[in-house]
OpenMM code with the backbone's topology and positions (N, CA, C; nanometers):
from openmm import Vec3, app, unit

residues = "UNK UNK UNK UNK UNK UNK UNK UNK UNK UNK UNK UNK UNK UNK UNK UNK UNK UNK UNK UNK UNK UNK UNK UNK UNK UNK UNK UNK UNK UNK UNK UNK UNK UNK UNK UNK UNK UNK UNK UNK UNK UNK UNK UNK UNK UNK UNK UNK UNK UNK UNK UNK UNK UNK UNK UNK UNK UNK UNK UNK UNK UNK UNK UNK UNK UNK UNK UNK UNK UNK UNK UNK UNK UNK UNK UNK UNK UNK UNK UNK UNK UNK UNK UNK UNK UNK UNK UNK UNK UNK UNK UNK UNK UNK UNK UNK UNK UNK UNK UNK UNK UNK UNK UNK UNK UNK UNK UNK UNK UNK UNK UNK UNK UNK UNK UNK UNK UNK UNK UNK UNK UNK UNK UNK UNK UNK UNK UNK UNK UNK UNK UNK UNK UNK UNK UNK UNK UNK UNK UNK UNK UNK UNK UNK UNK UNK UNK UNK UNK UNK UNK UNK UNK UNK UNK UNK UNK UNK UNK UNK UNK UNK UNK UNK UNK UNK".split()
positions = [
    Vec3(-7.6363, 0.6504, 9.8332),
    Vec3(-7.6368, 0.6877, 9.9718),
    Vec3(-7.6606, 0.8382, 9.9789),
    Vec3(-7.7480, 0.8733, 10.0987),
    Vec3(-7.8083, 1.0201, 10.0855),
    Vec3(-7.7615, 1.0378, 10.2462),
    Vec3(-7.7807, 1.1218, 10.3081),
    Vec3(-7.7988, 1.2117, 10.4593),
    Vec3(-7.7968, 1.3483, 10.3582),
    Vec3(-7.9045, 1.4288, 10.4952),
    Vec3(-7.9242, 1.6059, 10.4739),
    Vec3(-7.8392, 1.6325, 10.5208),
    Vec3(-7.7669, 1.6551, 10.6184),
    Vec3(-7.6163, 1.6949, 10.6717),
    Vec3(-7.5530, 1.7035, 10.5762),
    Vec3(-7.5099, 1.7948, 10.5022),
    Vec3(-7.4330, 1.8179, 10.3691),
    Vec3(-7.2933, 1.7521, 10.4621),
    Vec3(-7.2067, 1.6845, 10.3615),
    Vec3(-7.0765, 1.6293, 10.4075),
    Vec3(-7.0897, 1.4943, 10.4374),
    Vec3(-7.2219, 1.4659, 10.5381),
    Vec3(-7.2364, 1.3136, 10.5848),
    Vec3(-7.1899, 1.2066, 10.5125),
    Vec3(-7.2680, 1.2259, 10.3539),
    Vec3(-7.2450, 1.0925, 10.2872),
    Vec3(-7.1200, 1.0725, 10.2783),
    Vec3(-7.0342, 1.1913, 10.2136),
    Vec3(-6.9131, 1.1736, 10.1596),
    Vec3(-6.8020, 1.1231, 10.3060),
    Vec3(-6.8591, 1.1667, 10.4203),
    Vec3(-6.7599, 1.0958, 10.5007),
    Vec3(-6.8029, 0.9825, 10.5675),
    Vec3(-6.8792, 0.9418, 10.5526),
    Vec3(-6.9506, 0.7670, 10.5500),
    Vec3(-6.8424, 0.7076, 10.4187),
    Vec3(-6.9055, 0.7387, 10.2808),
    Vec3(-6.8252, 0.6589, 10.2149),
    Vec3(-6.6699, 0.6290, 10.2132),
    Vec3(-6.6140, 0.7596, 10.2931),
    Vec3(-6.4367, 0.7538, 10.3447),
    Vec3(-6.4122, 0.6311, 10.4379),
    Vec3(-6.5440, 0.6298, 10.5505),
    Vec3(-6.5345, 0.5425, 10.6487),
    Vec3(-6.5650, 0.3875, 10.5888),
    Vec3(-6.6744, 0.3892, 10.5419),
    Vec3(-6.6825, 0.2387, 10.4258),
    Vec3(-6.5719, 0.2009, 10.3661),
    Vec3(-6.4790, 0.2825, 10.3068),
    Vec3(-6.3797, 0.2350, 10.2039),
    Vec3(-6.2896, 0.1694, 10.3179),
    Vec3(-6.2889, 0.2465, 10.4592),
    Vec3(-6.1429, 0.1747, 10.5322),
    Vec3(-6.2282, 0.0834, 10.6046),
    Vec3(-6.3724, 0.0263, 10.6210),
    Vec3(-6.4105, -0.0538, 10.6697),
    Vec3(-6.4281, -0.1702, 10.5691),
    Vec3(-6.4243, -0.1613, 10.4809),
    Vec3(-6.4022, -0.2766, 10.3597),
    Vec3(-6.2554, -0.3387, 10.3462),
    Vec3(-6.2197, -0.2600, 10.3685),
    Vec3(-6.0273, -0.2635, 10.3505),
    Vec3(-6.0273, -0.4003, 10.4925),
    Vec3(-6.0698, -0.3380, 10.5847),
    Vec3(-6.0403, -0.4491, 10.6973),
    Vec3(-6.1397, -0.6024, 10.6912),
    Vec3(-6.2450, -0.5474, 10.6478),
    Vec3(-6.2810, -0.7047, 10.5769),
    Vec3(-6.1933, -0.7200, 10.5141),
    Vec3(-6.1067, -0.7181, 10.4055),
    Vec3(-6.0867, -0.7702, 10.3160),
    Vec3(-5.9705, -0.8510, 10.3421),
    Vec3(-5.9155, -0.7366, 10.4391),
    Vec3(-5.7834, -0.8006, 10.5517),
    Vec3(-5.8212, -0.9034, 10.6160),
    Vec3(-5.9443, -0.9175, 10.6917),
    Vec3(-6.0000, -1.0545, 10.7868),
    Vec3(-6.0627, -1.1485, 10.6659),
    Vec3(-6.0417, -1.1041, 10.5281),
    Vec3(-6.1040, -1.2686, 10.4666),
    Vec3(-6.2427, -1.2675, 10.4725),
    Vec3(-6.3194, -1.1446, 10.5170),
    Vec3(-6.4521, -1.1142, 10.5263),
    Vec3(-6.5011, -1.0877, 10.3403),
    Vec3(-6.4548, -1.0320, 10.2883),
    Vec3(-6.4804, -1.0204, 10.2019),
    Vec3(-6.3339, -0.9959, 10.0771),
    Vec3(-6.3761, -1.0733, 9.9338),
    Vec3(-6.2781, -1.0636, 9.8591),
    Vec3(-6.1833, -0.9397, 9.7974),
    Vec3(-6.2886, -0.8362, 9.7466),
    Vec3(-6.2333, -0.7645, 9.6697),
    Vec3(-6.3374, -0.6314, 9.7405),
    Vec3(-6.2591, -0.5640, 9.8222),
    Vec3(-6.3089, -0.4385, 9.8377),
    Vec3(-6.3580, -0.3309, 9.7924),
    Vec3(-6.2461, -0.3136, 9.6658),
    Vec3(-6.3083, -0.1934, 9.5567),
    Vec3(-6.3877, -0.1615, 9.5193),
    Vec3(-6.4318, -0.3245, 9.5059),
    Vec3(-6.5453, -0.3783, 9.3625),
    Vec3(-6.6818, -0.3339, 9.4197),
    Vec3(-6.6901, -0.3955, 9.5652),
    Vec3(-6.7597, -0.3210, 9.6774),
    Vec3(-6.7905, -0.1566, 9.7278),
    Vec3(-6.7102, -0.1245, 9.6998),
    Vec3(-6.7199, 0.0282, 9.7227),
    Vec3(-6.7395, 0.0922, 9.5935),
    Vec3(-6.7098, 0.0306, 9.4935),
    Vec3(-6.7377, 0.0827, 9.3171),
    Vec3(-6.9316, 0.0677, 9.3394),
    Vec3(-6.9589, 0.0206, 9.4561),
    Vec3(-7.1421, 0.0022, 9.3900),
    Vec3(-7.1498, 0.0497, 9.4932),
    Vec3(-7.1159, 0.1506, 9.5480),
    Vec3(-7.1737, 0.2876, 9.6438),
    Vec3(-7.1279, 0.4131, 9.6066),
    Vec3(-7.2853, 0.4616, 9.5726),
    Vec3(-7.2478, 0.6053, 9.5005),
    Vec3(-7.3563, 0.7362, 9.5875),
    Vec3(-7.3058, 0.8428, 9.6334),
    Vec3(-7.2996, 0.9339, 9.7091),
    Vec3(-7.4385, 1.0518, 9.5945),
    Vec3(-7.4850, 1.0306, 9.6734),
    Vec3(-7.6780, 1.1168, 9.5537),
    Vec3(-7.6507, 1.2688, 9.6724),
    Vec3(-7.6661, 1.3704, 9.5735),
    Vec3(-7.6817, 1.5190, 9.6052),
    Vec3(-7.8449, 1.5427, 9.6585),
    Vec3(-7.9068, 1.4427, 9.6086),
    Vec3(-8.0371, 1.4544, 9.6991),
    Vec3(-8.0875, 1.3308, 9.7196),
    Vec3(-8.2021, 1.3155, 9.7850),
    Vec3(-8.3487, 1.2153, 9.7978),
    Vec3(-8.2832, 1.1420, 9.6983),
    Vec3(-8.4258, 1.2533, 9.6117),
    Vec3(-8.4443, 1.1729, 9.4693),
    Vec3(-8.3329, 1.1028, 9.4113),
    Vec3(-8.2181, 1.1840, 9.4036),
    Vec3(-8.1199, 1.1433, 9.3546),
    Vec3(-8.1011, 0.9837, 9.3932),
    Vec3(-8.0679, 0.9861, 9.5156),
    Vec3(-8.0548, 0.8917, 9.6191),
    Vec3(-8.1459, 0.7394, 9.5043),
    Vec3(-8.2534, 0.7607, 9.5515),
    Vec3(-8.3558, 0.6903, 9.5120),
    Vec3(-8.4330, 0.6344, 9.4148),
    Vec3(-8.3727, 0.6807, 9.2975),
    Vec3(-8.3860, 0.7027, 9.1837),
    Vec3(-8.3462, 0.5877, 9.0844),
    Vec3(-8.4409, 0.4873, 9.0458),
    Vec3(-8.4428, 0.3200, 9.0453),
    Vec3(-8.4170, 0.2424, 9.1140),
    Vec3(-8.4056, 0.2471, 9.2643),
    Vec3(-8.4320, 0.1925, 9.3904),
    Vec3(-8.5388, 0.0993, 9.3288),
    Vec3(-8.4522, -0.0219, 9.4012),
    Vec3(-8.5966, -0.1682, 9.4153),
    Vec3(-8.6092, -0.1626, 9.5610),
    Vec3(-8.4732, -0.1328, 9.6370),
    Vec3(-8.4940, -0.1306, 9.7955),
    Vec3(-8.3710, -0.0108, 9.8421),
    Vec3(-8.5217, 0.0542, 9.9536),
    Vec3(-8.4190, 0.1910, 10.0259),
    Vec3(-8.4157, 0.1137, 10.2154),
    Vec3(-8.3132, 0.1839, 10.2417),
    Vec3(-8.3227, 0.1643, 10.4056),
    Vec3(-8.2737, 0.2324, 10.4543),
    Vec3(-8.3973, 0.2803, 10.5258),
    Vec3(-8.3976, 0.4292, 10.6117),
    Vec3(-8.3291, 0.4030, 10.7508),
    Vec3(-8.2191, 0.4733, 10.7482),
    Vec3(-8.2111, 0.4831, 10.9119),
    Vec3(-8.1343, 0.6139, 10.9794),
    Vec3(-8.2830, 0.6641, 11.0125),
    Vec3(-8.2767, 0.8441, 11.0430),
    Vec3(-8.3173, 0.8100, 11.2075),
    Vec3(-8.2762, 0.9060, 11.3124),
    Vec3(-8.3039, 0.9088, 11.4191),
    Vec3(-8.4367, 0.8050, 11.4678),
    Vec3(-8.3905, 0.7708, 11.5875),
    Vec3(-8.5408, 0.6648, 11.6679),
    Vec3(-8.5977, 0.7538, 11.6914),
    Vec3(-8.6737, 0.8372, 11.6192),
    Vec3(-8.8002, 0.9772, 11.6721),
    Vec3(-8.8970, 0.9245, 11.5676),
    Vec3(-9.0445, 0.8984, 11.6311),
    Vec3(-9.1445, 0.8925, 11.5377),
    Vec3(-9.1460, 1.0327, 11.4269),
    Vec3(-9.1628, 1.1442, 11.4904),
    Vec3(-9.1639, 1.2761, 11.4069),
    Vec3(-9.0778, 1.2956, 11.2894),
    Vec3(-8.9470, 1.2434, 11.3406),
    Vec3(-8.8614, 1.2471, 11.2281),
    Vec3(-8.8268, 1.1146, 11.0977),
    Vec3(-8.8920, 1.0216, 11.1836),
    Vec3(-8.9320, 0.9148, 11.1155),
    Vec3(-9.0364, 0.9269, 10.9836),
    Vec3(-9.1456, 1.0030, 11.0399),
    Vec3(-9.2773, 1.0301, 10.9847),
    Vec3(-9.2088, 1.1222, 10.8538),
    Vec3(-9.1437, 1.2601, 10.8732),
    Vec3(-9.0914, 1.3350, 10.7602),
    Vec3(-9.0213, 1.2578, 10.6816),
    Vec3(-8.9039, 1.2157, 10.6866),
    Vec3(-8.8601, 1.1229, 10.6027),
    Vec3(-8.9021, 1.0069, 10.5214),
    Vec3(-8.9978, 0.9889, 10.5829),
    Vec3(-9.1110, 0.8662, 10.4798),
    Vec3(-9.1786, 0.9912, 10.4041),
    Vec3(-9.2752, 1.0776, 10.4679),
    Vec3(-9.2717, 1.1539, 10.3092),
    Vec3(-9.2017, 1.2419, 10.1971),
    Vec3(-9.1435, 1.2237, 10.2802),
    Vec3(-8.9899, 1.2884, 10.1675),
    Vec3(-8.9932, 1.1438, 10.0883),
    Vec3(-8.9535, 1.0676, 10.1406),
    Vec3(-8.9228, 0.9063, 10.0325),
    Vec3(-9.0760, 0.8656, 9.9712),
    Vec3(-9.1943, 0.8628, 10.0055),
    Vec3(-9.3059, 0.9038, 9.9621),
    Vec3(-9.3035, 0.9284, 9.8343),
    Vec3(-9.2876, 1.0825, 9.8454),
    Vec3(-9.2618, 1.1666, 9.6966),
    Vec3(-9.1702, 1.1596, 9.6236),
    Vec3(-9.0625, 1.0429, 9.6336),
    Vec3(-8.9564, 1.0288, 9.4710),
    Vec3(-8.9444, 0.8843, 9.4648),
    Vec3(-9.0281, 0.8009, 9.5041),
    Vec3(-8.9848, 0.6306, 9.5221),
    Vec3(-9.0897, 0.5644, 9.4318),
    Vec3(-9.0277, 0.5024, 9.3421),
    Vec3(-9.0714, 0.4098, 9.2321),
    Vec3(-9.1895, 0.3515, 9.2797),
    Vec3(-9.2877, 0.2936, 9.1770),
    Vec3(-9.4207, 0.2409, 9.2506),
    Vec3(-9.4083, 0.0685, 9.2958),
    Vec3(-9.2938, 0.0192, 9.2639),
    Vec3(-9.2468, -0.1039, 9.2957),
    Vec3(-9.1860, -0.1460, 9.4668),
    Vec3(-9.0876, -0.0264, 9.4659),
    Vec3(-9.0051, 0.0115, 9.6049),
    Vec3(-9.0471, 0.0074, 9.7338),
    Vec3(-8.9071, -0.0627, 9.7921),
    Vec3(-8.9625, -0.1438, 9.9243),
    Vec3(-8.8747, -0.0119, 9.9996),
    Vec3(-8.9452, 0.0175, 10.1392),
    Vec3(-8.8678, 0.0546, 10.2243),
    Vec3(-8.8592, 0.0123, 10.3475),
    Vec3(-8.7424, -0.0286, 10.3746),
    Vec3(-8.7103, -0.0964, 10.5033),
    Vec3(-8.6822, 0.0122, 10.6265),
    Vec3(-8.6871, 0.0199, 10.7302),
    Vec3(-8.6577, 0.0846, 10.8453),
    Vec3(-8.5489, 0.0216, 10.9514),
    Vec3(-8.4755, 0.0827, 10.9658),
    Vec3(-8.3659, 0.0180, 11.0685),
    Vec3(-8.4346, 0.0206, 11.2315),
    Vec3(-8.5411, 0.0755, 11.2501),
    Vec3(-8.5868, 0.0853, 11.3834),
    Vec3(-8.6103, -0.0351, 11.4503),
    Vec3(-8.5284, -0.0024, 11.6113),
    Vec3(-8.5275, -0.1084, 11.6776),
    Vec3(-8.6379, -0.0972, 11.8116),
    Vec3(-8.7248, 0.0050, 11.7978),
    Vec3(-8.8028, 0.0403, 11.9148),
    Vec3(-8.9161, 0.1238, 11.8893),
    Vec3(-8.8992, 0.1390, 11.7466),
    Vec3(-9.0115, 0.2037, 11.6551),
    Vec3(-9.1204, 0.1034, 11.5902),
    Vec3(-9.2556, 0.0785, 11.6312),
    Vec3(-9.3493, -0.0086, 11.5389),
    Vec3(-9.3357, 0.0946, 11.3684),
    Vec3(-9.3452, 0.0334, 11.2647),
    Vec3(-9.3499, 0.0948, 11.1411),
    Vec3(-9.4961, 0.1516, 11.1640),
    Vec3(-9.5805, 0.0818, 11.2227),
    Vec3(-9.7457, 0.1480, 11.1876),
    Vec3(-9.7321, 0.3051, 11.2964),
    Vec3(-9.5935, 0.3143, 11.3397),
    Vec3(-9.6442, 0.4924, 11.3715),
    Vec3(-9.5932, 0.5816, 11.2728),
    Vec3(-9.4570, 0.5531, 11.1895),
    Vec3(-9.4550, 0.6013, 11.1147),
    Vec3(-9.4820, 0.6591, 10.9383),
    Vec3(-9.5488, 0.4967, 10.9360),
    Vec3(-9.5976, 0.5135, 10.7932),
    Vec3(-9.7309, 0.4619, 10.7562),
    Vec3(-9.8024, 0.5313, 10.8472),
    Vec3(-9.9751, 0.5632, 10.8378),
    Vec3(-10.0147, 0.6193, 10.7409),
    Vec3(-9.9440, 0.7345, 10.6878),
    Vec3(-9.9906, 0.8839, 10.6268),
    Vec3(-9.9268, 0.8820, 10.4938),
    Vec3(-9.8243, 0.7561, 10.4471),
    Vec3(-9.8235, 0.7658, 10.3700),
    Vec3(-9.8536, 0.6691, 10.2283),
    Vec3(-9.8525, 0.6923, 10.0619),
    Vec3(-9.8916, 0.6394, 9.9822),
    Vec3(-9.8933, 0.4670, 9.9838),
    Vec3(-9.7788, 0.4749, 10.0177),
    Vec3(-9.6411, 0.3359, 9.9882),
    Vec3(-9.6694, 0.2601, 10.0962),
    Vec3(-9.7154, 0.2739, 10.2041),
    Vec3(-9.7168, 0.2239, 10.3151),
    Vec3(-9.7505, 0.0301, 10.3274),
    Vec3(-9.7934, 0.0310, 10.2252),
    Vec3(-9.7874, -0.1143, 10.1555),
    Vec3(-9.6760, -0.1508, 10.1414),
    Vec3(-9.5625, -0.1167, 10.1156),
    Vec3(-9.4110, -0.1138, 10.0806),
    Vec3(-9.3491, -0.0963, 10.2161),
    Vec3(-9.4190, -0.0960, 10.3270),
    Vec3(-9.3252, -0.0568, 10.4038),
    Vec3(-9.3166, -0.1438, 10.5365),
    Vec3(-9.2003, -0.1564, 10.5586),
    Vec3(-9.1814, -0.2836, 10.7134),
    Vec3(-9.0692, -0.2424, 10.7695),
    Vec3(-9.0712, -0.2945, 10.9261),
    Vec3(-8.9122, -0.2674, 10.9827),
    Vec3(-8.7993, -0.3769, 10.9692),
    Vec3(-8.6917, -0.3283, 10.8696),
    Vec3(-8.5733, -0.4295, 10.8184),
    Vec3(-8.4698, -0.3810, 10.9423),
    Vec3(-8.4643, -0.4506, 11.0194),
    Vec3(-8.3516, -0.4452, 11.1399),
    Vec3(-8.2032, -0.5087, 11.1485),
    Vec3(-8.1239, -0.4827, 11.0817),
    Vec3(-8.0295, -0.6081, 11.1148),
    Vec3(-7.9811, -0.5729, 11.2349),
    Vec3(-7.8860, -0.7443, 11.2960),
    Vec3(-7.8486, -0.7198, 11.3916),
    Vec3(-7.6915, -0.6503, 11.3364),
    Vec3(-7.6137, -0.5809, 11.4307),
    Vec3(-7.4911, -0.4941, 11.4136),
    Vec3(-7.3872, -0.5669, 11.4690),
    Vec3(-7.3025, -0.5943, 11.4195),
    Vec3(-7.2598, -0.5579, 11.2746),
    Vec3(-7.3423, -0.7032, 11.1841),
    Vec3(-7.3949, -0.6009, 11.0715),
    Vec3(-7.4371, -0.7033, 10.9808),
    Vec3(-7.3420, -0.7713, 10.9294),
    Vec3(-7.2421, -0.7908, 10.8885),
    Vec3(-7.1161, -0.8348, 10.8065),
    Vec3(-7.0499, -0.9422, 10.9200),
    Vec3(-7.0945, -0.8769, 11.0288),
    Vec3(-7.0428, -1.0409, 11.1368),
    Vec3(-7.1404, -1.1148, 11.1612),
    Vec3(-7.2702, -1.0363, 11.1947),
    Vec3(-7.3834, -1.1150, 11.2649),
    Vec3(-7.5185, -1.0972, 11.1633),
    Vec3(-7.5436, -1.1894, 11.0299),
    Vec3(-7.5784, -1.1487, 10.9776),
    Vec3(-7.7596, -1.1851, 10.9151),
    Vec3(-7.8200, -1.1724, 11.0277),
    Vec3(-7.9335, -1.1290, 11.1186),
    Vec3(-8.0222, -1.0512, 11.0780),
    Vec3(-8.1490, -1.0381, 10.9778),
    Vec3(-8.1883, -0.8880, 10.9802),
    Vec3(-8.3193, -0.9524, 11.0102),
    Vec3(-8.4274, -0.8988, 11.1104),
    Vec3(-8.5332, -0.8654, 11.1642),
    Vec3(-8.6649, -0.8144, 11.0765),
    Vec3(-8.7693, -0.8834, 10.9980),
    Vec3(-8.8782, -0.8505, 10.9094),
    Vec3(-8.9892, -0.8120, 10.9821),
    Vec3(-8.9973, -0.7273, 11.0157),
    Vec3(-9.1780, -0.6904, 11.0888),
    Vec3(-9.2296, -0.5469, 11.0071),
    Vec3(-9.3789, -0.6895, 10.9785),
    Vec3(-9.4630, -0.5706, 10.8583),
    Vec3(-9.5653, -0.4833, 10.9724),
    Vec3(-9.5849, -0.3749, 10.9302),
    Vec3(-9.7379, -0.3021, 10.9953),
    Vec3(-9.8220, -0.3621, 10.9680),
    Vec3(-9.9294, -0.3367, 11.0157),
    Vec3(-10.0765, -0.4097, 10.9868),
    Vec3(-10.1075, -0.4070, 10.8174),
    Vec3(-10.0935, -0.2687, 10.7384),
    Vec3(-10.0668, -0.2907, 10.6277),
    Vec3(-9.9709, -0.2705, 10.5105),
    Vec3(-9.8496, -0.3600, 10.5828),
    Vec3(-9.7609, -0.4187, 10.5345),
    Vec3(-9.8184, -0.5543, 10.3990),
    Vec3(-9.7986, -0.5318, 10.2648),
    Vec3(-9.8322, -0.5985, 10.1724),
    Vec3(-9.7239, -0.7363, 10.1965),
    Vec3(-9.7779, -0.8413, 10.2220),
    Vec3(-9.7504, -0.9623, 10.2382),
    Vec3(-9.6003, -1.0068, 10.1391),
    Vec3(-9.6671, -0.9424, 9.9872),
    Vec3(-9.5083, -0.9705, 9.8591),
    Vec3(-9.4006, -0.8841, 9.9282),
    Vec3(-9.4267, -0.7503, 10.0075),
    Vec3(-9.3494, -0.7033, 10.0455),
    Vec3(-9.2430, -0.7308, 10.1345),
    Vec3(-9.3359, -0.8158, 10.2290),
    Vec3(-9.2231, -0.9138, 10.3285),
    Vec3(-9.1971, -1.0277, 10.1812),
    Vec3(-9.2516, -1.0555, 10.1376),
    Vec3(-9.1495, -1.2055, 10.0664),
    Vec3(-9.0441, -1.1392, 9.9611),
    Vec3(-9.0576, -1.0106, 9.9455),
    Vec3(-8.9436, -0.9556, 9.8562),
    Vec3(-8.8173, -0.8989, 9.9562),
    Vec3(-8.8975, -0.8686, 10.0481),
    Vec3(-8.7981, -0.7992, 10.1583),
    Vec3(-8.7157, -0.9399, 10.2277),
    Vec3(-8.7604, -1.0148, 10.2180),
    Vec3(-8.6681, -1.1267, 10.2183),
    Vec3(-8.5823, -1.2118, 10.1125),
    Vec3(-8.6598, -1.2174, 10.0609),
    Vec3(-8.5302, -1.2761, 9.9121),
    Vec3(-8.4406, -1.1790, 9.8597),
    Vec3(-8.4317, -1.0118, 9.9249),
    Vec3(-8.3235, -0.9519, 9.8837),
    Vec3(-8.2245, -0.9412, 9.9934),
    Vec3(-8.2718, -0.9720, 10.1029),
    Vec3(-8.2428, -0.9659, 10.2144),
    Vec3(-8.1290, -1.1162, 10.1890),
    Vec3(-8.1848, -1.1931, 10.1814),
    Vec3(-8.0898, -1.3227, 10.1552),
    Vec3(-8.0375, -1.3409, 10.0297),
    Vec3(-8.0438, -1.2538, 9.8849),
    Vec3(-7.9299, -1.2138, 9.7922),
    Vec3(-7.8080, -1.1525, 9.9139),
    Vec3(-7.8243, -1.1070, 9.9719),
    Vec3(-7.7207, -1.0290, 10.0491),
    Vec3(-7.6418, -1.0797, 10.1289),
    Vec3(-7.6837, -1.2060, 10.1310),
    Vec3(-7.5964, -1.2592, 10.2479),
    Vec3(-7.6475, -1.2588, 10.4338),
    Vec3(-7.7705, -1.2067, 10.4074),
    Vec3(-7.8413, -1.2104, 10.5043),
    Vec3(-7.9634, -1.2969, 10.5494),
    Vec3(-7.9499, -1.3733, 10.6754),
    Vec3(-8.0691, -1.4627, 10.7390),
    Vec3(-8.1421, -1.3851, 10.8201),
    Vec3(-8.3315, -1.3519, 10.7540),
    Vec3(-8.4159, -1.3079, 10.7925),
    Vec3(-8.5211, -1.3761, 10.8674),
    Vec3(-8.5450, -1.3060, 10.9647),
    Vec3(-8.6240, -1.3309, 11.0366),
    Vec3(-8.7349, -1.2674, 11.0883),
    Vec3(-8.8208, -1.3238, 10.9943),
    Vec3(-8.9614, -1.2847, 10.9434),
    Vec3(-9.0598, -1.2596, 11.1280),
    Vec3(-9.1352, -1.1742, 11.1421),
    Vec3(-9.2262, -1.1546, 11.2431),
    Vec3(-9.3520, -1.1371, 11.1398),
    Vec3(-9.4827, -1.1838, 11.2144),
    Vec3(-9.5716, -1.1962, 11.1331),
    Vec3(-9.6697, -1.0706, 11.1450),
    Vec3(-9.6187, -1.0021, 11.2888),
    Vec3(-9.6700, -0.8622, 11.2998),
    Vec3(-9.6126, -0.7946, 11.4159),
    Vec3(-9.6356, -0.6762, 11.4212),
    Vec3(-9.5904, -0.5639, 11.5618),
    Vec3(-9.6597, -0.6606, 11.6488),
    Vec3(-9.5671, -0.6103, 11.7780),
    Vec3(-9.5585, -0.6564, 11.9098),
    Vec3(-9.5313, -0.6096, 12.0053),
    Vec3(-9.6163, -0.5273, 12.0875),
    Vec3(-9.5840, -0.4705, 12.1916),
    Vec3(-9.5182, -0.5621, 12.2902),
    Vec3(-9.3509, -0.5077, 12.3462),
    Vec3(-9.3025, -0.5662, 12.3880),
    Vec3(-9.3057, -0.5727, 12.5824),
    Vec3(-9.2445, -0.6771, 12.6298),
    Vec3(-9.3064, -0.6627, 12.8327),
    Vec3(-9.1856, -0.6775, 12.8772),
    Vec3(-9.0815, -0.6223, 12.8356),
    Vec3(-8.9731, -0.6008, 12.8904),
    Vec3(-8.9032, -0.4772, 12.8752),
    Vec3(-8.8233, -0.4267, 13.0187),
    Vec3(-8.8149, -0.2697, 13.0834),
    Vec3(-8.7757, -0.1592, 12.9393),
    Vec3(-8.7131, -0.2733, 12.8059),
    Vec3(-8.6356, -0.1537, 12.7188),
    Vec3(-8.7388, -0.0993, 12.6480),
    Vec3(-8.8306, -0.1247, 12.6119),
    Vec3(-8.9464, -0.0241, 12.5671),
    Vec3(-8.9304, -0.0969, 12.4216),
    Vec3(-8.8772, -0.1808, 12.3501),
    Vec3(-8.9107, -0.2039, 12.2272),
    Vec3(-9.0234, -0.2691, 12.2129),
    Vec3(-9.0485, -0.2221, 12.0968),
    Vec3(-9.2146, -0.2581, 12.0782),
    Vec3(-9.2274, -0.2732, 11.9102),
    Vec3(-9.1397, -0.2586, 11.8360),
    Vec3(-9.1446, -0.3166, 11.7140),
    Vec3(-9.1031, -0.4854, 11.6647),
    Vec3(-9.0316, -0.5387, 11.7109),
    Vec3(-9.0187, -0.6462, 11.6826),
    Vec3(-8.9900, -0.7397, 11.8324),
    Vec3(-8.9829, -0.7565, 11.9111),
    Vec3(-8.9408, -0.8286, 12.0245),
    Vec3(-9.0440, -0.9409, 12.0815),
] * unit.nanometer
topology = app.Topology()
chain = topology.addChain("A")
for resn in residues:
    res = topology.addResidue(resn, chain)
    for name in ("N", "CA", "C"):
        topology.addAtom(name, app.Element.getBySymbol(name[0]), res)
């Protein structure tokens, strides 16, 4: 786990540890620790990223800032590596036009809370590599997650403006 906000990660992972704790209390999940023992806090990107089979970006709903952060992940991400996008109103084809990977790249949406509602949303860009959605789904459902594949962007006709998956 990465954020530039120096501090971020480390107080995400404070907040994870007492949000595992209460699964573990609701029977959501068995063993908390064991869970939080496979989240580890990267001093950078790279760090971050660094034998990644799958990253998931979720930096501000701003194309601009969308766009930097894919080439930041661009330049340290394995030639295998999928990146998913949490955007719920972002098409992926505005933000990852410009870069290498862009074959690797689709919007992975889950619905929130994933751990209750466990929902995640597949929409590739136009060139979104096809294995990419079928990998982005079979890790997606290692996880405990039911995907739901879109076969492409969709400009959406209702007032909220989403236009990536709807």
């Amino acid at each position: 786990m990465y954020d530039s906000v120096p501090g971020a990660a480390e107080r995400a992972a404070v907040t994870i540890r007492l949000r595992l704790g209460d699964l573990a209390r609701a029977g959501l999940i068995a063993d908390a620790e064991a869970v939080h023992a496979r989240i580890r806090v990267a001093d950078t990107l790279a760090g971050a990223l660094m034998d990644a089979e799958y990253v998931q970006e979720s930096v501000f709903e701003r194309v601009d800032v969308k766009a930097a952060v894919y080439s930041q992940i661009d330049g340290v991400i394995g030639q295998n590596t999928i990146v998913g996008s949490s955007s719920s109103g972002i098409p992926a084809s505005e933000f990852t036009e410009h870069v290498a990977c862009r074959a690797r790249c689709l919007v992975a949406h889950p619905v929130n809370p994933p751990y209750l509602i466990p929902v995640v949303e597949l929409v590739p860009a136009p060139w979104t590599a096809p294995s990419t959605v079928q990998r982005a789904r079979a890790l997606m459902e290692q996880a405990g997650q039911a995907p739901v594949e879109m076969t492409r962007e969709a400009e959406a006709s209702f007032s909220t403006g989403c236009k990536a998956c709807c």
